[in-house]
N, C-alpha and C positions, 0 to 999 in steps of 0.2 A: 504493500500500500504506500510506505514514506517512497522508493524506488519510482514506483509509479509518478506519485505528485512531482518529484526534484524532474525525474524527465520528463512530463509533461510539461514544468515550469518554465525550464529548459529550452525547450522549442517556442512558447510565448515567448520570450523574451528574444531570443531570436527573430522571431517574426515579427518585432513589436520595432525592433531595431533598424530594421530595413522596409516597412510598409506602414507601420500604424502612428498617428497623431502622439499617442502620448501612453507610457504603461502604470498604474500604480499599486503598490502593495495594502491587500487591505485584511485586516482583522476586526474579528467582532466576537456576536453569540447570537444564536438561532433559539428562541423559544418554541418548544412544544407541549400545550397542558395536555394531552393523552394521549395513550399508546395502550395496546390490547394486543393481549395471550391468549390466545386458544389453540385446545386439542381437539384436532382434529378426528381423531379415531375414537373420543369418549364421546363426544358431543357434546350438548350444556351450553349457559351463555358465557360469554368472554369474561376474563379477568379484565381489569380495566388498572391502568397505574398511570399515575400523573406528575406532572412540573419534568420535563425532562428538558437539561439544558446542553446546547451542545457549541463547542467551540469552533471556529473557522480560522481559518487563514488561509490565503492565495492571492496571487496577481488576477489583474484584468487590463486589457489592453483596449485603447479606444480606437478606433479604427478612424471615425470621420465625427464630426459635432454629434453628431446625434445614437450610433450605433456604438457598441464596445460588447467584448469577450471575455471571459474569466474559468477559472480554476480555482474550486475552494476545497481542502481536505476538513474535515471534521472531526471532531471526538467528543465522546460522551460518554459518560460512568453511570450508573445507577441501579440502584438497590431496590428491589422488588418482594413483596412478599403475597405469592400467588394464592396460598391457602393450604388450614392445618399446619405445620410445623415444619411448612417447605419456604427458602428463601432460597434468591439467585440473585448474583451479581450478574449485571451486562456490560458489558464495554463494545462500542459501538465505534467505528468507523467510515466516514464516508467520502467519496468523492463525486463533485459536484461541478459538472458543466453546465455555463450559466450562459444567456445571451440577452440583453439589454434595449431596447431604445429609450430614448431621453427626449422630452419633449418640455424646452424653454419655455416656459409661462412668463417670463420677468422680462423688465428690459436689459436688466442688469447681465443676466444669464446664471444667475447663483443658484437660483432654484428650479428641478426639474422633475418633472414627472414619470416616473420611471414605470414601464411595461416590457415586459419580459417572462421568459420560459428559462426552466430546468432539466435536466434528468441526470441522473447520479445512480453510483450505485455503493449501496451498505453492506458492508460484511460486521457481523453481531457475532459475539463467542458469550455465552452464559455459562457461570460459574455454581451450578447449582449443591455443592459441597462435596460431591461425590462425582468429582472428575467436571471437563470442560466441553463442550459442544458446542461447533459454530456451521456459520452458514451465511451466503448472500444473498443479495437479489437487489435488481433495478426497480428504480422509481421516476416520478415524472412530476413536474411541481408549476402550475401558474405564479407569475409574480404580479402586484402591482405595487408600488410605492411612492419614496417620494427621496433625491436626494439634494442636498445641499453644501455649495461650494463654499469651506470657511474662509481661505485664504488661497494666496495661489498655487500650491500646493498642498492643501490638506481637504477633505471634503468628509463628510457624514452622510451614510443612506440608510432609511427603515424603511423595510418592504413586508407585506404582507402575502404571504404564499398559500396556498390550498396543494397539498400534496397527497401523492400514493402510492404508498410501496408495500408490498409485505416479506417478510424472510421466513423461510421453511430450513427447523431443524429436524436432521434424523438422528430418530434415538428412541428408547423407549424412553417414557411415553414421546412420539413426534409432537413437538411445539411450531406454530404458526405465529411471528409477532408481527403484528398490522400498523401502522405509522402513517395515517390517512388523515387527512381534515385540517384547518390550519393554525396556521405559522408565523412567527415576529419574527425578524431577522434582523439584526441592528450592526453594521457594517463602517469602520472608521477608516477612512483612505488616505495616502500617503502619494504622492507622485516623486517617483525614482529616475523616470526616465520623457524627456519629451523631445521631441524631434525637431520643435518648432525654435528652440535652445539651441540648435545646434551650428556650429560654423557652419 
């Protein structure tokens, strides 16, 4: 997973160097209030567990005024306790192809409307005390928000997501974790790299 993001990073940054307007480094935290377990082979309704926070970091590269690209990795920890005298730790990782437009409402250009699409994919290992089981699987996520240029290189964006993904683990009992419905995402940018700086 880290292997993956530095190479994907990698190649942005490359591409950002010889094509794109401007690249920046951004880090935050994605809110999720629920997420749901189910066994599938018992049947019954879902476990349900909630406040899950998850970390980000990655570049994004803006291609022209209005469009930009990104790469964000994820991670998340949390402590679950499913029912009777069973608890599982998760540790979640994700990576997140993101695409963007911006649309200037100001005259200034500080503030912008952001619309955009996700898909990523998560690999989950649960630690239920008696040994570790994981597993992946892709997801797909609308964006809308809103971001905001502090200085001339630093910017802030919250975006509001509706996503959906589920992961299937194998094992007795097989567990199903579903990560559907939405999303805060609060995202603080940095610009490393601009083309328009350049001799």
């Amino acid at each position: 997973m880290k292997s993956t993001l530095l190479i994907m990073s990698a190649l942005i940054i490359s591409y950002a160097n010889s094509y794109s307007r401007s690249i920046y480094l951004s880090g935050g935290i994605c809110y999720e209030p629920v997420g749901k377990l189910d066994y599938p082979q018992r049947g019954g309704p879902k476990t349900e567990f909630y406040d899950i926070i998850k970390y980000e970091i990655g570049p994004f590269i803006k291609l022209n005024r209005d469009f930009q690209l990104g790469i964000t990795v994820g991670y998340s920890k949390k402590g679950i306790d499913p029912g009777g005298n069973t608890h599982s730790d998760l540790t979640i990782w994700d990576v997140n192809l993101i695409s963007e437009y911006g649309y200037e409402f100001t005259e200034s250009g500080r503030a912008v409307i952001v619309l955009g699409a996700e898909t990523n994919y998560g690999h989950l290992a649960d630690d239920g005390g008696y040994g570790t089981v994981s597993g992946g699987g892709f997801g797909v996520a609308g964006i809308i928000g809103w971001r905001y240029k502090i200085s001339k290189k630093s910017l802030i964006e919250m975006d509001y997501r509706f996503s959906q993904k589920e992961i299937s683990l194998k094992g007795d009992p097989e567990k199903t974790y579903e990560f559907s419905g939405s999303t805060i995402r609060l995202l603080f940018g940095y610009t490393i790299f601009n083309s328009e700086n350049k001799d």
